[in-house]
N, CA, C and O atoms as CSV, one atom per row, in Angstrom:
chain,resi,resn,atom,element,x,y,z
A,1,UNK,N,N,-4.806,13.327,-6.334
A,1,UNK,CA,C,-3.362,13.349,-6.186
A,1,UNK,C,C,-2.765,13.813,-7.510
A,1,UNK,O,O,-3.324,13.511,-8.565
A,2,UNK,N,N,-1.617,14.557,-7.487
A,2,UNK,CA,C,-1.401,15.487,-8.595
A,2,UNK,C,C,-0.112,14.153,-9.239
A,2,UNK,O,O,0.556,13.303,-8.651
A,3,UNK,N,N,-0.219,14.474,-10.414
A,3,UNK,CA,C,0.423,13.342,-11.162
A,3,UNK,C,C,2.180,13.700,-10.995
A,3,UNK,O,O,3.004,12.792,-11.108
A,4,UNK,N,N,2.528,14.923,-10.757
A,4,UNK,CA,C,4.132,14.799,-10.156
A,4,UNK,C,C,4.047,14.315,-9.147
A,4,UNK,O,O,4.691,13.279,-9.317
A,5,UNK,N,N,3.611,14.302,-7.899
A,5,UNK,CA,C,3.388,13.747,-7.048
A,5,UNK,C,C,3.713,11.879,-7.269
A,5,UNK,O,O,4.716,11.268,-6.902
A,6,UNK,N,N,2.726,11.436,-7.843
A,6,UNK,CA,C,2.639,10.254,-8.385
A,6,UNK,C,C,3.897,9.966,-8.714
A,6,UNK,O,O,4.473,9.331,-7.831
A,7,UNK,N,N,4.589,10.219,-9.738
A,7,UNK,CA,C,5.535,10.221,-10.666
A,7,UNK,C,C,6.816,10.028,-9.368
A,7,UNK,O,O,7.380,8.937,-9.296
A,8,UNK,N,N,7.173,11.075,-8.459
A,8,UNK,CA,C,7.951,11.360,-7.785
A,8,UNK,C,C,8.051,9.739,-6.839
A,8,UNK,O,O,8.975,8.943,-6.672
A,9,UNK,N,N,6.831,9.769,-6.444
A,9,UNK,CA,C,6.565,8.377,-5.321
A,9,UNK,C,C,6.971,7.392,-6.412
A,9,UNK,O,O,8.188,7.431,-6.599
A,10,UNK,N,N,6.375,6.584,-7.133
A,10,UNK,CA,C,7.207,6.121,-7.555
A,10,UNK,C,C,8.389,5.589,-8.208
A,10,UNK,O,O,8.761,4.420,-8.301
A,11,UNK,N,N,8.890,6.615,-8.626
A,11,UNK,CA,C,10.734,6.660,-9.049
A,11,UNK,C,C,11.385,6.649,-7.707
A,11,UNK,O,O,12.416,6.002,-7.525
A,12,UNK,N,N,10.605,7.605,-6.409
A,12,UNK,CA,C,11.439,7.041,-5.641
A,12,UNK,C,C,11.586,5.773,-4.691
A,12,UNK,O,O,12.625,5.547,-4.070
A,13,UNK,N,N,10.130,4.732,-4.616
A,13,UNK,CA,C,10.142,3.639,-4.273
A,13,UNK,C,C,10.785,2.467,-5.074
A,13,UNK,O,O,11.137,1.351,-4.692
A,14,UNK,N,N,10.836,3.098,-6.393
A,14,UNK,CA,C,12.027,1.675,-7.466
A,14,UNK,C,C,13.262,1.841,-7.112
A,14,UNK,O,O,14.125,0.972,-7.241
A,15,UNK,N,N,13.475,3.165,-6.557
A,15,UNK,CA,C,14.931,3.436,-5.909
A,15,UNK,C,C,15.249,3.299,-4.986
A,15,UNK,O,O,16.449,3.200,-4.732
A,16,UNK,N,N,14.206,3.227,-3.980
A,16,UNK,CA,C,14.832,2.670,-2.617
A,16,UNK,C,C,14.277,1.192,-2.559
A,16,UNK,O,O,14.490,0.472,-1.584
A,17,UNK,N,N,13.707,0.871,-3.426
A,17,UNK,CA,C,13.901,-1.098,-3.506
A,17,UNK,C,C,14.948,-1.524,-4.418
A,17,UNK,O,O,15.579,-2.527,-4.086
A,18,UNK,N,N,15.249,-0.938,-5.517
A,18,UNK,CA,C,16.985,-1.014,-5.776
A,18,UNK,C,C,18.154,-0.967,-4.557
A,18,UNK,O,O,18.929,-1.910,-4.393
A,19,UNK,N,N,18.178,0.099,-3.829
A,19,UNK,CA,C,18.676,0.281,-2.796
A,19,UNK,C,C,18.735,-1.192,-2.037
A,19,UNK,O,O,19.775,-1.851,-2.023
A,20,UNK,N,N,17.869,-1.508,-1.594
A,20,UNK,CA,C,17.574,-2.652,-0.825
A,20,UNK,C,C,18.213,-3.898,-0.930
A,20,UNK,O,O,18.916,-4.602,-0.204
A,21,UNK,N,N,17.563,-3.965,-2.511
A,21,UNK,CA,C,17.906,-5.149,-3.316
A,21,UNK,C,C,19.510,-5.497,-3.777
A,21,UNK,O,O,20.222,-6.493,-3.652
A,22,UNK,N,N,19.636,-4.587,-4.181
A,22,UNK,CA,C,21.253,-4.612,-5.421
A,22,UNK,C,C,21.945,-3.238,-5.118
A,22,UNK,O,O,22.127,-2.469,-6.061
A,23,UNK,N,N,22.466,-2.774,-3.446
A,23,UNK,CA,C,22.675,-1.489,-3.193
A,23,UNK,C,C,24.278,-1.213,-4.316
A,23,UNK,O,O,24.828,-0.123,-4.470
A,24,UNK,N,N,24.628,-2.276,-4.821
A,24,UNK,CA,C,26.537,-2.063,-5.170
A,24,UNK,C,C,26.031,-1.696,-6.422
A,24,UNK,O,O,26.781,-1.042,-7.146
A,25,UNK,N,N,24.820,-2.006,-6.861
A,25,UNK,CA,C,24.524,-1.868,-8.529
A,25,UNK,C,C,24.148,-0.523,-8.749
A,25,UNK,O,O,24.458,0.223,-9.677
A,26,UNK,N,N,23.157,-0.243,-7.377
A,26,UNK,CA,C,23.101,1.302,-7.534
A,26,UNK,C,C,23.877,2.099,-7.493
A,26,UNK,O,O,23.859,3.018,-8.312
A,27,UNK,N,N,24.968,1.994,-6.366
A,27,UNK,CA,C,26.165,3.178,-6.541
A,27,UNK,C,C,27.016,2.645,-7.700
A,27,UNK,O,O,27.244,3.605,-8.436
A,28,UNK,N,N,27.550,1.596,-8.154
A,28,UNK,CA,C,28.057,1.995,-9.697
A,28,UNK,C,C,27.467,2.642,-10.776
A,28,UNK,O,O,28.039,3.289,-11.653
A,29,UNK,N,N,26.079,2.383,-10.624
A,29,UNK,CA,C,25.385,3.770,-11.604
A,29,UNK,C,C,25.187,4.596,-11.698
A,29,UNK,O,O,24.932,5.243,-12.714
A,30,UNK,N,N,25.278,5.124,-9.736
A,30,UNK,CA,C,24.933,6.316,-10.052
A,30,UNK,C,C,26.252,6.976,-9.815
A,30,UNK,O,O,26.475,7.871,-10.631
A,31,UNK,N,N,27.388,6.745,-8.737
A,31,UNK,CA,C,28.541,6.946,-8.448
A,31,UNK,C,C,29.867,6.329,-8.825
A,31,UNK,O,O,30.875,6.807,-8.306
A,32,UNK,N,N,30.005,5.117,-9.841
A,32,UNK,CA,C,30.429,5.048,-10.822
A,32,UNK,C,C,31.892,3.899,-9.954
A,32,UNK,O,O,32.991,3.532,-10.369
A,33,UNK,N,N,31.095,3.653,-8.552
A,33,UNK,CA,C,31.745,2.816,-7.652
A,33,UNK,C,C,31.000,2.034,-6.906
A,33,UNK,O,O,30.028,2.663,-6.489
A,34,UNK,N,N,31.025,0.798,-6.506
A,34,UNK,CA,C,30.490,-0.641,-5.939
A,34,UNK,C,C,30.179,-0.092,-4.588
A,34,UNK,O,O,30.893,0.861,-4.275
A,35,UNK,N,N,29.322,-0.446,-3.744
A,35,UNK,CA,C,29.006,-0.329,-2.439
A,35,UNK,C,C,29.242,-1.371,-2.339
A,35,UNK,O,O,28.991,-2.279,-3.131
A,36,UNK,N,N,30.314,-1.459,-0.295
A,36,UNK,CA,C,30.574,-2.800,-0.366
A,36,UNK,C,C,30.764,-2.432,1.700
A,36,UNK,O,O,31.057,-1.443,2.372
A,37,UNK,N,N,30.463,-3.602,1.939
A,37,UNK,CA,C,30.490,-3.729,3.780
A,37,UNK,C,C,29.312,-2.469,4.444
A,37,UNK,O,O,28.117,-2.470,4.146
A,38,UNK,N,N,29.834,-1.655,5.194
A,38,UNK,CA,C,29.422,-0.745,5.938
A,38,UNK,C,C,28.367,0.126,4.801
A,38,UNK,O,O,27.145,0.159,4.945
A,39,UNK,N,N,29.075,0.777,3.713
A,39,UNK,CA,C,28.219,1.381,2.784
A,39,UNK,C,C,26.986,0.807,2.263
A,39,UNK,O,O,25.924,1.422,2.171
A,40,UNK,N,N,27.210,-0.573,1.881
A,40,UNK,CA,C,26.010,-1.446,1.618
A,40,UNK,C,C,24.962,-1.388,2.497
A,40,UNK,O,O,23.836,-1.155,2.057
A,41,UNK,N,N,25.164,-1.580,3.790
A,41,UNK,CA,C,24.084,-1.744,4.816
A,41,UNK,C,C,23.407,-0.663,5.240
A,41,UNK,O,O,22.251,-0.698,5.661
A,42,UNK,N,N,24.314,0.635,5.111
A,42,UNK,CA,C,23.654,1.989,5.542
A,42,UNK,C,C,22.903,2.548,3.820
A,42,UNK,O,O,22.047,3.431,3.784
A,43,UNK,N,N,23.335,1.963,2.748
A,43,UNK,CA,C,22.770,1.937,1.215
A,43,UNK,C,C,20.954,1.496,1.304
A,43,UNK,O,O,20.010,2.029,0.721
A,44,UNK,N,N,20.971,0.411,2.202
A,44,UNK,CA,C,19.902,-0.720,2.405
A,44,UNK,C,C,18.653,0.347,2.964
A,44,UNK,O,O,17.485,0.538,2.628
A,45,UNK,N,N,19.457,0.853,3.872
A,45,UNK,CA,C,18.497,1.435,5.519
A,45,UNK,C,C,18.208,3.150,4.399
A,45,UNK,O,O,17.121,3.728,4.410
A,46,UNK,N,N,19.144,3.537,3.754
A,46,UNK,CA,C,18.938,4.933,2.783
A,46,UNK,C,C,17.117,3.954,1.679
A,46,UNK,O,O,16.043,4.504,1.437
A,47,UNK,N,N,17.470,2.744,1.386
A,47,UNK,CA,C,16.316,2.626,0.482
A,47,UNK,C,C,14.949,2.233,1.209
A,47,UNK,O,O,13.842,2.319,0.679
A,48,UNK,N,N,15.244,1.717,2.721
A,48,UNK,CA,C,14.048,1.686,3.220
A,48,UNK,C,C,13.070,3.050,3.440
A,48,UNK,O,O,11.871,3.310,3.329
A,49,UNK,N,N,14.292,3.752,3.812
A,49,UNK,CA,C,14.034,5.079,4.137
A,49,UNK,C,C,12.733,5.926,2.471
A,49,UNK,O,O,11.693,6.585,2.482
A,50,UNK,N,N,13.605,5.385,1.392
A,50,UNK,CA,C,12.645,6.115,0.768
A,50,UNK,C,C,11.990,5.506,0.276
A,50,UNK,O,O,11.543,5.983,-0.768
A,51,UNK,N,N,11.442,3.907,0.727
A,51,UNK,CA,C,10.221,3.369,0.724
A,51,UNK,C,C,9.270,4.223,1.167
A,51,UNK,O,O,8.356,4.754,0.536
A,52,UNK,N,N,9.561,4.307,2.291
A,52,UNK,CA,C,8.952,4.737,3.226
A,52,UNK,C,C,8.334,6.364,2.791
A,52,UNK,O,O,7.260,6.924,3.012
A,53,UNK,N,N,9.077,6.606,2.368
A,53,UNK,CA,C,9.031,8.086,2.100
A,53,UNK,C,C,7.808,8.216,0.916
A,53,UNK,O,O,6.862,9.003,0.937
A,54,UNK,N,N,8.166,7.068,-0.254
A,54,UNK,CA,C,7.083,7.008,-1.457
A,54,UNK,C,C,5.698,6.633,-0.650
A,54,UNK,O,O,4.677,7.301,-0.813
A,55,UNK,N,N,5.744,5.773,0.021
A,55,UNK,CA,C,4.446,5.444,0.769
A,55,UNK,C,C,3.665,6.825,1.310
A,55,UNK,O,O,2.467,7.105,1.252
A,56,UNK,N,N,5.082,7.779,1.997
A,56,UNK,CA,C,4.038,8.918,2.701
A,56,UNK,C,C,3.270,9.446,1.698
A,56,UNK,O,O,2.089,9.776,1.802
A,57,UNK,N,N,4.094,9.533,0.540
A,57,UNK,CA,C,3.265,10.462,-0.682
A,57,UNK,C,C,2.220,9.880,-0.766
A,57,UNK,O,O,1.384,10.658,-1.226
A,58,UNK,N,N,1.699,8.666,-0.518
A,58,UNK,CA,C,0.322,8.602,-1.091
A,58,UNK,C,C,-0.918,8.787,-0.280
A,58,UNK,O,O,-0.509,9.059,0.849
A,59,UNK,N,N,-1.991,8.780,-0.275
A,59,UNK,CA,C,-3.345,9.589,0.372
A,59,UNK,C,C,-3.523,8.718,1.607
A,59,UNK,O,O,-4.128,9.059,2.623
A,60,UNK,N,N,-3.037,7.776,1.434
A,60,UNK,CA,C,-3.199,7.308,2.783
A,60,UNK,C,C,-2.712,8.481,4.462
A,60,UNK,O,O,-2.085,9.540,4.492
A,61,UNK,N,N,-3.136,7.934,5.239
A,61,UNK,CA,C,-2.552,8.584,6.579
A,61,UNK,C,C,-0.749,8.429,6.518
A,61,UNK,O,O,-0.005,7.478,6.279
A,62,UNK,N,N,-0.498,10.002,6.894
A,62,UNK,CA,C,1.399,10.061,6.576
A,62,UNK,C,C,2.255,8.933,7.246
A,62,UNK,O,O,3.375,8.524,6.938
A,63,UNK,N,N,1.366,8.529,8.303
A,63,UNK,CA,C,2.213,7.770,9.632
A,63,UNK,C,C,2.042,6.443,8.841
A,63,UNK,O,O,3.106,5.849,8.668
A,64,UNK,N,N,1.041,5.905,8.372
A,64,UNK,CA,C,1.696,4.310,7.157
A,64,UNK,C,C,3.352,4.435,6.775
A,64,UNK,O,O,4.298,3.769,7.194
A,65,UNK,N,N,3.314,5.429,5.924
A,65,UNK,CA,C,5.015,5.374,5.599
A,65,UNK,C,C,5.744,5.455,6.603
A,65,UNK,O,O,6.846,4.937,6.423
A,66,UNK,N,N,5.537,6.019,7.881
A,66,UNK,CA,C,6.710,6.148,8.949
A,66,UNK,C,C,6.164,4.402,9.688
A,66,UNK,O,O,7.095,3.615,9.519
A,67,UNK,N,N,5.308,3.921,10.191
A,67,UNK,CA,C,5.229,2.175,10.343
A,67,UNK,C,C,5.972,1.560,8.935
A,67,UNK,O,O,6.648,0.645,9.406
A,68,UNK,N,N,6.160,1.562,7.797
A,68,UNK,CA,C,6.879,0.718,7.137
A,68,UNK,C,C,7.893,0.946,7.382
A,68,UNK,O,O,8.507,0.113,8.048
A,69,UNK,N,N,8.543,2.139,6.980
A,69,UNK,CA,C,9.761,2.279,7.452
A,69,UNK,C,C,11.090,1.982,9.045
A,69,UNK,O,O,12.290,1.720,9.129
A,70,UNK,N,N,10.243,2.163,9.776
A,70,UNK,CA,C,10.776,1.885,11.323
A,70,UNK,C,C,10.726,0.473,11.263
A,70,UNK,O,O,11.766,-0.149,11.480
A,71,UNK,N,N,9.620,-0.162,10.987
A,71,UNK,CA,C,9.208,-1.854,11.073
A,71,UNK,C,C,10.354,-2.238,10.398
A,71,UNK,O,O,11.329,-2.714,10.979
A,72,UNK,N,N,10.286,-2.044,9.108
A,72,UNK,CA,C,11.847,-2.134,8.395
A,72,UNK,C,C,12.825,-2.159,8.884
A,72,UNK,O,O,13.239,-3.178,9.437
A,73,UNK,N,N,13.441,-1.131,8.835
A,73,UNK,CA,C,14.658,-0.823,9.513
A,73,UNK,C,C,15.015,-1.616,11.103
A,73,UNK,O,O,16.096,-1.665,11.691
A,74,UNK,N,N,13.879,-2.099,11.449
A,74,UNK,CA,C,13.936,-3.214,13.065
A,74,UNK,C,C,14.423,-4.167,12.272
A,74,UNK,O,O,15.636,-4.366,12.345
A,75,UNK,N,N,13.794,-4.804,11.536
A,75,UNK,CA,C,14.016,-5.961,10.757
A,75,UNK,C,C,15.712,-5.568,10.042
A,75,UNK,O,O,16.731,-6.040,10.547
A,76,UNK,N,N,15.725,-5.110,9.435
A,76,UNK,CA,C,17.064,-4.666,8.552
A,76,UNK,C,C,18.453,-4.846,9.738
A,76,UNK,O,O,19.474,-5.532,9.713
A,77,UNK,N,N,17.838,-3.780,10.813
A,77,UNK,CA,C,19.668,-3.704,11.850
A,77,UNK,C,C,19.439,-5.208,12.126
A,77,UNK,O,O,20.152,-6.210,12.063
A,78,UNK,N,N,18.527,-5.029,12.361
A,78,UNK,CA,C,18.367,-6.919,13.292
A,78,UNK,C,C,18.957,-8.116,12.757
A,78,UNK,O,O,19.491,-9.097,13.275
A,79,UNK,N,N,18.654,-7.682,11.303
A,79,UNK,CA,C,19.559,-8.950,10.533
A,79,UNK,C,C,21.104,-8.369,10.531
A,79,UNK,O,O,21.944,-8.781,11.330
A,80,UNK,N,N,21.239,-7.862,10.029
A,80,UNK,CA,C,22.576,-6.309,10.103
A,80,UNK,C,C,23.702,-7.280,11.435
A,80,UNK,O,O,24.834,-7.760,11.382
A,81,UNK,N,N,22.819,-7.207,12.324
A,81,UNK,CA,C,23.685,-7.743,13.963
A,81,UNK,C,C,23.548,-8.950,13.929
A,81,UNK,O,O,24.481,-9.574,14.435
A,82,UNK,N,N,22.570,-9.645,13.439
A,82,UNK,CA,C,22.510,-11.240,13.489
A,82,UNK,C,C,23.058,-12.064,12.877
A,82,UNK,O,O,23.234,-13.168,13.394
A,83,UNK,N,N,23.637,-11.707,11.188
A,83,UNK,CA,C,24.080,-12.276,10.669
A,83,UNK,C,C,25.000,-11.428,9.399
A,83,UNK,O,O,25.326,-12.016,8.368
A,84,UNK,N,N,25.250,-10.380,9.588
A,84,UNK,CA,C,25.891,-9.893,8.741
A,84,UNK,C,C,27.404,-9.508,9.781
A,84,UNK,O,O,28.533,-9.232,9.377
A,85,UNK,N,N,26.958,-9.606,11.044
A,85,UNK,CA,C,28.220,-9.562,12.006
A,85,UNK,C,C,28.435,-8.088,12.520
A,85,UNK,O,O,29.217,-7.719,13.397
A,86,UNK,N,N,27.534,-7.304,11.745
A,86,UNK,CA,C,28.220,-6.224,12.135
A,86,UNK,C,C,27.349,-5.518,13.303
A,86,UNK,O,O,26.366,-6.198,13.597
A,87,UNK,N,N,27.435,-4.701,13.804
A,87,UNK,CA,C,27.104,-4.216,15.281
A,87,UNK,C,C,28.236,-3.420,16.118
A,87,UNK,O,O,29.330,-3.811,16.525
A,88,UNK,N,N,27.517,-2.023,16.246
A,88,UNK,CA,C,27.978,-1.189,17.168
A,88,UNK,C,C,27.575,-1.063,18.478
A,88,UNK,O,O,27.178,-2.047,19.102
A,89,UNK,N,N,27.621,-0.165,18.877
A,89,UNK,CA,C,27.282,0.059,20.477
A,89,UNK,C,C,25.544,0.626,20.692
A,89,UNK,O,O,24.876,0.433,21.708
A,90,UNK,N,N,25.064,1.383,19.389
A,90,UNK,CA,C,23.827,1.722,19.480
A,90,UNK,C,C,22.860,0.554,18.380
A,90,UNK,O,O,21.743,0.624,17.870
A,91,UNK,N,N,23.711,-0.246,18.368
A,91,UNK,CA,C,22.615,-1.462,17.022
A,91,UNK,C,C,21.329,-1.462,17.785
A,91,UNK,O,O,20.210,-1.036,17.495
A,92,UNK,N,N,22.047,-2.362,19.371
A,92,UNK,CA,C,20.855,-2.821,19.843
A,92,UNK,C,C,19.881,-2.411,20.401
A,92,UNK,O,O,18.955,-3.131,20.775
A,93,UNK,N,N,19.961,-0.826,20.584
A,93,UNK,CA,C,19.249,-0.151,21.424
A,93,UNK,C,C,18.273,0.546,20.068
A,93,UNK,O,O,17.051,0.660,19.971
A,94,UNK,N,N,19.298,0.909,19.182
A,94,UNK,CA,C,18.236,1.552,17.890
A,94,UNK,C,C,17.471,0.592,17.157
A,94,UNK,O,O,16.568,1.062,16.466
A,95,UNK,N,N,17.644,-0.761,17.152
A,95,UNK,CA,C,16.369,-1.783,16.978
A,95,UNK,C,C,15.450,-1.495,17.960
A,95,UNK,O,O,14.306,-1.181,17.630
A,96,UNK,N,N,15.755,-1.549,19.049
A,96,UNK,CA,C,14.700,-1.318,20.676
A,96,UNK,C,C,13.971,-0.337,19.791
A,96,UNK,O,O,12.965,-0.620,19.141
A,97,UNK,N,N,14.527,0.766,19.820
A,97,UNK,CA,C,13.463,2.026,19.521
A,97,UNK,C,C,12.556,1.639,18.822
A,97,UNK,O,O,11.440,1.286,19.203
A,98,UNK,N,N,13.100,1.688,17.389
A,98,UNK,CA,C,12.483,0.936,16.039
A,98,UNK,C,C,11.205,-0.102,16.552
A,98,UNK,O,O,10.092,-0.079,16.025
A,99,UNK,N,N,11.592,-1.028,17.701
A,99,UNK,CA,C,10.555,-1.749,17.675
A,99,UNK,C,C,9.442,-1.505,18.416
A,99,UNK,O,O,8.401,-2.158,18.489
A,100,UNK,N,N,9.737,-0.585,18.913
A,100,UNK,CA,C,8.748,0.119,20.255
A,100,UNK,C,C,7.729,1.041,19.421
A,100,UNK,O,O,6.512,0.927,19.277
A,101,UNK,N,N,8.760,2.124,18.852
A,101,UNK,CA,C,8.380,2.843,17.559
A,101,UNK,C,C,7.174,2.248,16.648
A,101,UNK,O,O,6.235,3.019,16.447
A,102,UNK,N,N,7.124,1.206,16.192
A,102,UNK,CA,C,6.856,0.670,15.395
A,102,UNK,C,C,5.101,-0.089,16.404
A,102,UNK,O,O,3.943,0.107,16.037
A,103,UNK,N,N,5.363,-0.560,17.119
A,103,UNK,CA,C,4.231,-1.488,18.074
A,103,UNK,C,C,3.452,-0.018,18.157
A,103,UNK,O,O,2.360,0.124,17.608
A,104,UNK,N,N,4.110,1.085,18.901
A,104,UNK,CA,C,3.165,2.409,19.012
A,104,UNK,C,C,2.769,2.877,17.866
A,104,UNK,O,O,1.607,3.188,18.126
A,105,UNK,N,N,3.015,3.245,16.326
A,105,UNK,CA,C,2.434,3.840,15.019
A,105,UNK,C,C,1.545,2.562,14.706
A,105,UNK,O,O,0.602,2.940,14.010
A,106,UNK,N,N,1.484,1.347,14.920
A,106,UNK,CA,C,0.206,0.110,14.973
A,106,UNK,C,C,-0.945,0.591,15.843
A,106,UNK,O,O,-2.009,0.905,15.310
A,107,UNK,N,N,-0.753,0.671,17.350
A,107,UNK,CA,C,-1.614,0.761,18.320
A,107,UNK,C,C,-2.611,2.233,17.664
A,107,UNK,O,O,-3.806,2.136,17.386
A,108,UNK,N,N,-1.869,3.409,17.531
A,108,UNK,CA,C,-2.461,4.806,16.829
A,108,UNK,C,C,-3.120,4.214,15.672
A,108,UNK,O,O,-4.339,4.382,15.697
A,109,UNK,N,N,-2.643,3.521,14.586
A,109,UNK,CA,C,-3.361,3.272,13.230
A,109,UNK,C,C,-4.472,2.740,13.500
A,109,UNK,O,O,-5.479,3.125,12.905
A,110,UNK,N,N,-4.559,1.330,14.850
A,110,UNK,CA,C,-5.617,0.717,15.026
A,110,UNK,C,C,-6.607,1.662,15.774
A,110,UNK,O,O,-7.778,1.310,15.913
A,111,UNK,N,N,-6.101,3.016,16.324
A,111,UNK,CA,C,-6.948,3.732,17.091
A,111,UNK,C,C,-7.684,4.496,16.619
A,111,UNK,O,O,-8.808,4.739,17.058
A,112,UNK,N,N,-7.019,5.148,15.360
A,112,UNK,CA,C,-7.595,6.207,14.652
A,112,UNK,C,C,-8.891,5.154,13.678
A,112,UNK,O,O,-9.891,5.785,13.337
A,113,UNK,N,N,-8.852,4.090,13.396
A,113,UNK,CA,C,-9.550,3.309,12.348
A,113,UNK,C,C,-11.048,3.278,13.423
A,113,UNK,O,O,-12.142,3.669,13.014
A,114,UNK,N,N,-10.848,2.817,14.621
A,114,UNK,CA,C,-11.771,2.272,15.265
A,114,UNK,C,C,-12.934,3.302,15.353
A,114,UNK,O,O,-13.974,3.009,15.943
C-alpha cells in the first residue's frame, strides 16, 4: 500500500470521527461557524461516510468500508428518530434499507470467506 494512500485514509478517518464526535467544532474550524440541529446530524452521517471511505482505502475487501458505513448510518438515523426527535418522511424507510443493506454486505463477507 503506497504511503499517500495511507496518509490520505487516515487524515480522513480522524475527520470523519471528528465529524461524528464534535461535528460544531469541526465546522468552526473549518467554516468559521458552529453546526447546530439539522447540520449537525447530516455533519455526523458526512463523518460516517468518510469512515467508511478510510476503511475502503485499506487492503482489505472494498465492501468492509461500505458494511461499516451503512451499519452506521442504521444506527445513526435510528438514534436521529429515536431520540434526537427529528424524522422525515424517508427516516424510516432509509434505516430499512441501511439495515437490509447492511445484513446482505455480512451474508456476501461471510460467503466470500467460506
Amino acid at each position: 500500500m503506497n504511503k499517500a494512500l495511507i496518509i490520505a485514509s487516515v487524515g480522513e478517518a480522524l475527520t470523519g470521527l471528528a465529524l461524528l464526535l464534535v461535528p460544531s467544532l469541526v465546522g468552526e474550524l473549518l467554516l468559521g461557524t458552529s453546526l447546530a440541529g439539522v447540520a449537525a446530524a447530516m455533519a455526523r452521517v458526512a463523518g460516517i461516510a468518510l469512515i467508511g471511505l478510510s476503511v475502503a482505502c485499506w487492503p482489505d475487501p472494498p465492501s468492509l468500508g461500505m458494511l461499516i458505513y451503512s451499519g452506521a448510518v442504521a444506527l445513526g438515523l435510528a438514534y436521529l428518530g429515536l431520540f434526537a426527535g427529528l424524522h422525515g418522511v424517508l427516516l424510516w424507510p432509509a434505516v430499512a434499507a441501511h439495515v437490509v443493506l447492511t445484513a446482505l454486505l455480512i451474508r456476501d463477507s461471510m460467503t466470500v470467506r467460506q
